[in-house]
N, C-alpha and C positions, 0 to 999 in steps of 0.2 A: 611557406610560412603564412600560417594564416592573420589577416588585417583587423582590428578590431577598431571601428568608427567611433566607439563610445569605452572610450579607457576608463571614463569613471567608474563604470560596469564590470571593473575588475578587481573593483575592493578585496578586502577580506573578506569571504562567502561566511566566516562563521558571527562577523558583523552585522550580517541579518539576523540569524537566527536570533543572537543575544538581544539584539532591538527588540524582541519577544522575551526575552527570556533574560535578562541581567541576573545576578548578585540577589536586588532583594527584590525581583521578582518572584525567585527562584523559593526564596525566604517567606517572603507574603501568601504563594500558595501552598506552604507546608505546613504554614500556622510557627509563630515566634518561636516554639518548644518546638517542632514538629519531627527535622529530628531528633532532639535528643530524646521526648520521649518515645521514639521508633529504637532506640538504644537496645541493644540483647534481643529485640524479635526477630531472628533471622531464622526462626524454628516455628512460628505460629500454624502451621499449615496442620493440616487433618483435623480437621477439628470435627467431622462427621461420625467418629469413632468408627469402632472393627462393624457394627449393626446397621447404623444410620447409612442416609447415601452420602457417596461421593457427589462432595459440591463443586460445581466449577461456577466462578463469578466472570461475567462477560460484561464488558465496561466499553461501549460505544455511545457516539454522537446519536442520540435517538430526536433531536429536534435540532432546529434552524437550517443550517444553508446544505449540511450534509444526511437529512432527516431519514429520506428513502436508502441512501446506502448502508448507513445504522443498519435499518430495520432489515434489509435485504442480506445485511450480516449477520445478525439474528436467526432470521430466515435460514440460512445453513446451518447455523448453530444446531438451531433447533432440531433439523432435521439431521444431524449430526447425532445428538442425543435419543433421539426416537430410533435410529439405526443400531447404537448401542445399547439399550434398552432391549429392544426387539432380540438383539444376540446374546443377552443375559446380562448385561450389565459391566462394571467394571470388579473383578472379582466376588462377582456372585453379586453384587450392590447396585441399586438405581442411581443415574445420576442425574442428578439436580440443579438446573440451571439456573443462576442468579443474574437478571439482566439488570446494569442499570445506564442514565445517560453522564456523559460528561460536559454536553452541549457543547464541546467547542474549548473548555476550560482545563487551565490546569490544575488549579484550586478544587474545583470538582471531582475532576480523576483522582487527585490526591486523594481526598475524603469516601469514594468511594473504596479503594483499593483499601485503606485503611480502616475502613467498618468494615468490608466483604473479610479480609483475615481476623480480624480481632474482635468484632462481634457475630458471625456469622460461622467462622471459622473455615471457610473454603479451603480447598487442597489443591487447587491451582487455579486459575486463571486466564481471560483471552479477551482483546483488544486490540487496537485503540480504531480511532478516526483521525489521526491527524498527529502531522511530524512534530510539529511544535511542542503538542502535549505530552506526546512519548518521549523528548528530549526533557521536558521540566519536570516527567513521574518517575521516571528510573534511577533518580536516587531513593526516592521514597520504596519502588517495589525491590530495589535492592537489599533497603533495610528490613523490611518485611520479611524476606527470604522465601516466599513462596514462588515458583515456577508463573512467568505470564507468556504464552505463547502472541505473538503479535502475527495477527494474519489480515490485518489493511492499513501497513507504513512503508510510507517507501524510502526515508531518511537508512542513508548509506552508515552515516556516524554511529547507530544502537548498534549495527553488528559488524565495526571494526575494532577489533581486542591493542593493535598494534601501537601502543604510547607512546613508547618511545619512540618511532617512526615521526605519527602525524600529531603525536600531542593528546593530551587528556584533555577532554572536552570541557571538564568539570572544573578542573585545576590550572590548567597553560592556558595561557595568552592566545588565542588562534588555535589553541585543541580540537583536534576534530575527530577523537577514537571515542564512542564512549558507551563502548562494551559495558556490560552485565552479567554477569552468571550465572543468574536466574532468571534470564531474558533471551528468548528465541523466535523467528521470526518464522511462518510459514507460505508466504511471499515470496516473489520476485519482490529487488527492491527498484531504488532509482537507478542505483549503476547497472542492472539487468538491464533495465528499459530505455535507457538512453545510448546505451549501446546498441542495443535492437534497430532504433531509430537513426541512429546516426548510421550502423552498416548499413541500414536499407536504402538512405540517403544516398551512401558513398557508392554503394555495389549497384543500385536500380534506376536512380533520378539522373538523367539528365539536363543539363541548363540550367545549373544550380550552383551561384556564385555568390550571391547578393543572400545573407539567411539573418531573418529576427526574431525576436522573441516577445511573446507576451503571456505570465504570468498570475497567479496570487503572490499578494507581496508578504511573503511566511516565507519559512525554511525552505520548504517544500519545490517551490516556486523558483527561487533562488538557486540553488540546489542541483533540479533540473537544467536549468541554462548552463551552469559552468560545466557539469559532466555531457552535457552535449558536447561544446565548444572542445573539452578535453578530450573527449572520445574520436569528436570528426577530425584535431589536428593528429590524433594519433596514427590513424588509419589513413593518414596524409591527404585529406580534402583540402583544396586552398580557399576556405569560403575566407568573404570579405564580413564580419558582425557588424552590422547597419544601425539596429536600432534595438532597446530592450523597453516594455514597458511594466508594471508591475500594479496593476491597480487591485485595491483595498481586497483582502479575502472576503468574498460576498456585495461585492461591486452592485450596485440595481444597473448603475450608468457606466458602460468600458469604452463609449464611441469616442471619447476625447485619445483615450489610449490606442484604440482600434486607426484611429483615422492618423492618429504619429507615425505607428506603424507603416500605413500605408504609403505615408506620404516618404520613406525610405526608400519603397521602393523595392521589397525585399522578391527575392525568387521564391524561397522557401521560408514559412511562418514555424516556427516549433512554440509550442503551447502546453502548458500545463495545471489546464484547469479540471477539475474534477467536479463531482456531483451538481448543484446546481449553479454553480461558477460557469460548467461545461454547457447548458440549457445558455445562460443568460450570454455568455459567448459566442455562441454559432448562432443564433440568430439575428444579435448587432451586428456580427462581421458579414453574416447572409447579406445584411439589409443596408451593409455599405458599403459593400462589393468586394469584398477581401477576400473571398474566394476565386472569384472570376480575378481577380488581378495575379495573383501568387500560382507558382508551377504547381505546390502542396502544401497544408496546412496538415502538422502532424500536430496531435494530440495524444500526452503521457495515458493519461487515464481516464479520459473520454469515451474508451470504447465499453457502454455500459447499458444495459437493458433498459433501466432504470430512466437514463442521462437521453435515449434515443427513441423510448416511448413518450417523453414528454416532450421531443422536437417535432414527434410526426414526421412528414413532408417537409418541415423549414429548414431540415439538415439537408444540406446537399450532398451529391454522390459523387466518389472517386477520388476522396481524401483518406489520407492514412491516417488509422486513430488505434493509440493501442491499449492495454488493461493488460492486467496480470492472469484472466483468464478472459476465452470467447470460447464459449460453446461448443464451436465447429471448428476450433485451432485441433483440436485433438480427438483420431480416429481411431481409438482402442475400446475394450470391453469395458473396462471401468470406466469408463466416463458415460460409456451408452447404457450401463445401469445409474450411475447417478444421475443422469437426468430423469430417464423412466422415475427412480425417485423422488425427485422432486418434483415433478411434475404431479404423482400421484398425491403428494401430498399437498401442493396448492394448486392444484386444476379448480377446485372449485370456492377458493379464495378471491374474493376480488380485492383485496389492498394488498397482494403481492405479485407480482408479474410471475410465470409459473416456468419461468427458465431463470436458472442461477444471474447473482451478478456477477463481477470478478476476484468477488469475496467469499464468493459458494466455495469453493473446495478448499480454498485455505482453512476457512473457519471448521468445515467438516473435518478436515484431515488435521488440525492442531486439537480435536477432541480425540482423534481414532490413536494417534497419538501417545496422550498423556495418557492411553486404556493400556496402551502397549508398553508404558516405559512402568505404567503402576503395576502391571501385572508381572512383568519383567523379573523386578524384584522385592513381588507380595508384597508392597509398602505405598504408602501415602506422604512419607517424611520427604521434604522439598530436596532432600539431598539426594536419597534415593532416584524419584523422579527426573532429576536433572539428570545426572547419568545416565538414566533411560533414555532422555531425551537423545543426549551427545552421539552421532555417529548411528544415528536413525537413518534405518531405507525406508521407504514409505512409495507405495504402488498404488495410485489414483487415476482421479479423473487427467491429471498433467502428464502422465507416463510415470515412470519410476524417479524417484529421486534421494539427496541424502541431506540430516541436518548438518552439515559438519562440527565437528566436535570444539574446532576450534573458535570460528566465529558463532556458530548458533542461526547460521542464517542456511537456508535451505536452497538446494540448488534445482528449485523448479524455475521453467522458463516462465518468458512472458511472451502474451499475444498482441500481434503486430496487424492490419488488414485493414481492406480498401472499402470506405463506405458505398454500399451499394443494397438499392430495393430488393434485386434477384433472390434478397435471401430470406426476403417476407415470406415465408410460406411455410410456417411452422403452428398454425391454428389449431392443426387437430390431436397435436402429438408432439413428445419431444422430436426434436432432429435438429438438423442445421435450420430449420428458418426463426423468424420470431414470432411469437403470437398477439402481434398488437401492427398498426400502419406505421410504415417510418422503416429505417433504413437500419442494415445489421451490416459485417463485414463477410465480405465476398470476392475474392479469397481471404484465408486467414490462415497467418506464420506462425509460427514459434522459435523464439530464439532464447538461446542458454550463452551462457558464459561463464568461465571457471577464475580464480583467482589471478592463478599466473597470468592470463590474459589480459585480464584486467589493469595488473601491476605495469605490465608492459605498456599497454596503450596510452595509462595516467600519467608516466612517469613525467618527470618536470611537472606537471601538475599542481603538486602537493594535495591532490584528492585521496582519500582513502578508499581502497575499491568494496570494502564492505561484503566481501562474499569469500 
């Protein structure tokens, strides 16, 4: 049985979230009418007509603390669309990509998503940057009724349908399901990747008794801790939980946090900071020894082109850091043309790094996609689409995979691997190395996980496994 040092750390997990998201949060960024008048639009989509292109609106964090992975989802987008284009189109049509930001907002995403359908007319949709926001828009893109593929969330709750089970997110006390039906996701999410970490933990680490955690204090952040904790008692680790810290998402200052941590005493750190959280992280903990004290410091979504060009040299080597894609996780023909890809198209870019982030193929593969579910059945009508979508195989840069029909969450893995220099060596060409100083992962895993599994490992829990 595993100890938990800090029982207050067992709250209600969806008592985080709502601290973001209450009642008339929820109400303030939809605007007073917001929905009622979203009333009857659950048909808005085509608006391109039979001549015009096919629009897809792409609604990312393009500035503050997540600015570079925005852009670097973009980045795929884009070249997602130049690939379709290039192979004629989506039923003979060009399509057109509508980017905008959400900063960080949910107020914003709202407004976005609801000009992209109702004055622009899009016929589907891709996003987000962030859990929080995807949990306060999806009632809004519900009402809308256009198709939004989500390919950078890792929040478990968008693609669990099961209510009765864990509760409706929207409606119960403690809900944590809060499925959509015109919401799919083209990621691994969090129960993917905390699983990953956790068996790797269980199966690979040894001297691993003492485990803590440090955080963004959002969904996200929260989120990851408990499905760790559930994951490692599932697969019967007996760790002791030491310490949880959680500071501010976009932190300048974490040493106060960093140095609680340490002073636990923990074996193993799990962490789950991303974009520039993950920069400002590893270099406090560099520079206050949190590395040298702990057996490993895992990071959810750390492992990022993006996150480890701007470390250089200050990231240190031989920590496990994982993302939903690494480059060099996967050794098949599709992925070694989509680099060559990408490559070709920003080699000579200098504001994009010229190897994907961990949002490259999600973002490509939820446009190749909605080409395949429009063509499917000659239609642009959201309903059509969605049924395209449901029970999608999709063969990419991640190996083969499927959306399943029931949750909408796609059963691509996620990449797990050990930081290390050896794999600088990517300057002249795509391949396994990187083309910038600083550290890539060397080896790099892949792990999957199916529902039943999942169910299994959570149970007592009350987690919803989301896949």
């Amino acid at each position: 049985m595993a100890r938990d040092s800090n029982q207050h750390d067992r709250r209600d997990l969806v008592d985080h979230t709502r601290k973001y998201l209450d009642r008339r949060t929820f109400l303030g960024a939809t605007g007073a009418t917001g929905l009622a008048g979203l009333a009857g639009c659950s048909a808005l989509g085509g608006g391109g007509g039979s001549g015009g292109p096919i629009k897809i609106g792409a609604v990312y964090m393009l500035s503050g603390i997540a600015e570079a992975l925005g852009q670097a989802s973009v980045a795929g987008a884009k070249l997602g669309v130049k690939q379709i284009n290039d192979a004629g189109g989506i039923m003979g049509r060009d399509v057109e990509l509508l980017t905008r930001d959400h900063a960080g907002s949910t107020s914003k995403a709202n407004q976005h998503f609801k000009d992209l359908v109702q004055s622009e007319g899009v016929d589907a949709m891709i996003g987000l940057t962030s859990s929080g926001v995807t949990l306060g828009t999806a009632p809004t893109v519900e009402q809308l009724g256009v198709p939004l593929v989500l390919t950078d969330i890792g929040t478990p709750y968008i693609t669990e349908p099961n209510t009765e089970k864990y509760g409706n997110f929207y409606q119960d006390e403690g809900g944590k399901a809060a499925f959509k039906k015109n919401i799919f996701r083209t990621t691994a999410n969090t129960t993917i990747n905390t699983y990953g970490m956790a068996k790797l933990a269980h199966d690979k680490l040894d001297g691993i008794e003492r485990v803590a955690t440090i955080g963004p204090d959002y969904a996200y952040g929260h989120q990851c801790w408990e499905y760790f904790k559930a994951f490692s008692d599932g697969l019967g680790a007996d760790y002791e939980y030491v310490a949880s810290e959680f500071p501010q998402l976009g932190a300048s200052d974490m040493t106060p946090q960093i140095n609680s941590v340490m002073n636990a005493n923990p074996d193993l750190v799990v962490t789950s900071f991303w974009a520039g959280d993950s920069v400002t992280f590893a270099q406090q903990a560099a520079s206050q020894g949190l590395f040298d004290q702990a057996v490993d410091v895992f990071d959810t979504l750390g492992a990022d082109p993006t996150v480890f060009e701007s470390l250089g040299n200050s990231m240190p080597e031989g920590y496990h850091y994982s993302s939903w894609y690494w480059h060099s996780s996967f050794d098949n023909e599709e992925n070694r043309k989509f680099l060559q890809d990408y490559w070709n198209e920003y080699k000579d870019d200098s504001s994009t790094i010229n190897i994907p982030s961990f949002t490259g193929p999600s973002t490509t593969s939820a446009l190749w996609l909605l080409k395949r579910a429009m063509e499917k059945n000659e239609s642009t009508s959201p309903s059509d689409i969605i049924s395209g979508l449901e029970g999608a195989e999709y063969t990419g840069p991640r190996g083969t995979w499927t959306m399943d029909a029931d949750t909408h969450q796609a059963s691509a893995p996620t990449s797990i691997g050990k930081t290390a220099r050896s794999d600088a060596d990517g300057n002249d060409g795509p391949g396994p190395g990187v083309p910038y100083d600083g550290v890539g992962l060397d080896p790099a895993y892949a792990y999957s996980l199916d529902r039943a599994t999942a169910k299994e490992l959570l149970s007592g829990s009350g987690l919803p496994p989301g896949v």
